[in-house]
GULUMRO-819900 format. One record per residue (C-alpha): residue in three letters; z, x, y; residue number from 1. Coordinates in Angstrom, 3 decimals. Layout:
<rs>
R;residuo;zz;xx;yy;num
R;Ala;Z;X;Y;NUM
...
</rs>
This chain:
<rs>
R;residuo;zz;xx;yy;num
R;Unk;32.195;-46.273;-31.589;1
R;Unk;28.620;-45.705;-32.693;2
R;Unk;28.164;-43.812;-35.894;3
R;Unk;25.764;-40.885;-35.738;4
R;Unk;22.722;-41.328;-38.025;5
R;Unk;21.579;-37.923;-39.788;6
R;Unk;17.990;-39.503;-40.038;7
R;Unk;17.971;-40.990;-36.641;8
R;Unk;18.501;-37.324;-35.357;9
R;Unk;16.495;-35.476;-37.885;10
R;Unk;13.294;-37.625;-36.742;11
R;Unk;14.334;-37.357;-33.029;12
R;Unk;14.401;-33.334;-33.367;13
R;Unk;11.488;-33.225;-35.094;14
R;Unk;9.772;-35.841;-32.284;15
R;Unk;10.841;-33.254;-29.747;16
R;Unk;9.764;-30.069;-31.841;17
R;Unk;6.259;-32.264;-31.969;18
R;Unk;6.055;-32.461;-27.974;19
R;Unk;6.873;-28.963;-27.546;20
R;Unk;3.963;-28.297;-29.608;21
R;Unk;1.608;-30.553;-27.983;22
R;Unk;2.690;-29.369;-24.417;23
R;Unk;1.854;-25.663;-25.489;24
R;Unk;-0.987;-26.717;-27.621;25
R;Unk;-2.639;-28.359;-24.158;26
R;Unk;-1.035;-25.567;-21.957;27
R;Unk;-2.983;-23.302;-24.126;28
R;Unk;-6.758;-25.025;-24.023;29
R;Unk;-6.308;-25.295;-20.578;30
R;Unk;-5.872;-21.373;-19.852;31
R;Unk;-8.955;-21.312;-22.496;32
R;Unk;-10.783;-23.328;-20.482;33
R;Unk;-10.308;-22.406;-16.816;34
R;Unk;-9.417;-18.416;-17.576;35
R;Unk;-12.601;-17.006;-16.045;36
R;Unk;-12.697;-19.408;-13.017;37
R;Unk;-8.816;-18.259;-12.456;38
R;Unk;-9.691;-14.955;-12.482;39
R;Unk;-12.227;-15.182;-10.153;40
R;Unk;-10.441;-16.490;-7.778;41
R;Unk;-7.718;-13.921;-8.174;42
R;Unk;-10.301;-11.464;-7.751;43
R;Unk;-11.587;-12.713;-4.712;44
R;Unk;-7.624;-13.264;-3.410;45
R;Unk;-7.148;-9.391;-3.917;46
R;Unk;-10.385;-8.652;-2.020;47
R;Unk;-9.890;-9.942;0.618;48
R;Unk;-6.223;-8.606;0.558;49
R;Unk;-7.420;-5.165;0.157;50
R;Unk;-9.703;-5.820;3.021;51
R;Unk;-7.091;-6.714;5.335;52
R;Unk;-4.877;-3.795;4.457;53
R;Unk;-8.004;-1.276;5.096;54
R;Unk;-8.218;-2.681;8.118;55
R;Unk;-4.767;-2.739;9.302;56
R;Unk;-4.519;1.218;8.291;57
R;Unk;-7.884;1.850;9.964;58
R;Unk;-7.014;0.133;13.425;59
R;Unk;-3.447;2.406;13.441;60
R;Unk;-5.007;5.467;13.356;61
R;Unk;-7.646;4.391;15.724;62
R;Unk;-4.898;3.188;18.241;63
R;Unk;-2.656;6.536;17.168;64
R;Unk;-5.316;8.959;17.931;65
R;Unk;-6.172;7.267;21.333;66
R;Unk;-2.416;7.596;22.489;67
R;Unk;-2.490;10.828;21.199;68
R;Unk;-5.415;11.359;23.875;69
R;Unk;-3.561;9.432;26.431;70
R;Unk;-1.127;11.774;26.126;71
R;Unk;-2.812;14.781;26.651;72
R;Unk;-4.681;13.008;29.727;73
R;Unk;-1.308;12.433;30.886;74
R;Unk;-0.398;15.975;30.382;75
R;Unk;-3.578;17.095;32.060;76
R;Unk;-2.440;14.563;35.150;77
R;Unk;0.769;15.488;35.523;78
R;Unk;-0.412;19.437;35.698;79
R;Unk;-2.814;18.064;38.501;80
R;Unk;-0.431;16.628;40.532;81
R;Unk;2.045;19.067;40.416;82
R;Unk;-0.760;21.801;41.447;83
R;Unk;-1.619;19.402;44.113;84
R;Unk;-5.126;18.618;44.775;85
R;Unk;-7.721;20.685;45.359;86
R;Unk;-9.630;21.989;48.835;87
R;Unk;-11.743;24.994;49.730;88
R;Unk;-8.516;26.246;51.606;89
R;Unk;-6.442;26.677;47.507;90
R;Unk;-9.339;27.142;45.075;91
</rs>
């Protein structure tokens, strides 16, 4: 069986704890450096978003008002032809 160095595994903690650091040390200039480019994008992403959702809302009430005036022009129909049409001889 292998014996377990303490300063084998001291150094190999501290080699990790090192990485770590690096990895957020990098992870952190890059944010610094590409923050405002990220954001615009973002900004433009919820634009066009908000933009679709407008749009979607606006074209249901459009259609939801016409069927609303179908309806009543169905109504109006259905009066018609139950009245039956109209001649001198039943105005």
């Amino acid at each position: 069986m292998a014996e377990m160095d303490p300063l084998n595994t001291k150094m190999q903690s501290s080699s990790a704890t090192l990485q770590q650091r690096v990895r957020q040390k990098n992870h952190l200039d890059y944010w610094k450096k590409n923050a405002e480019r990220i954001r615009g994008r973002n900004r433009w992403t919820g634009l066009a978003i908000g933009a679709f959702v407008v749009g979607v809302f606006g074209y249901t009430i459009v259609s939801v008002k016409q069927e609303k005036i179908l309806d009543e022009i169905d109504g109006e129909a259905k009066i018609t032809i139950w009245r039956g049409p109209r001649t001198g001889a039943n105005s």
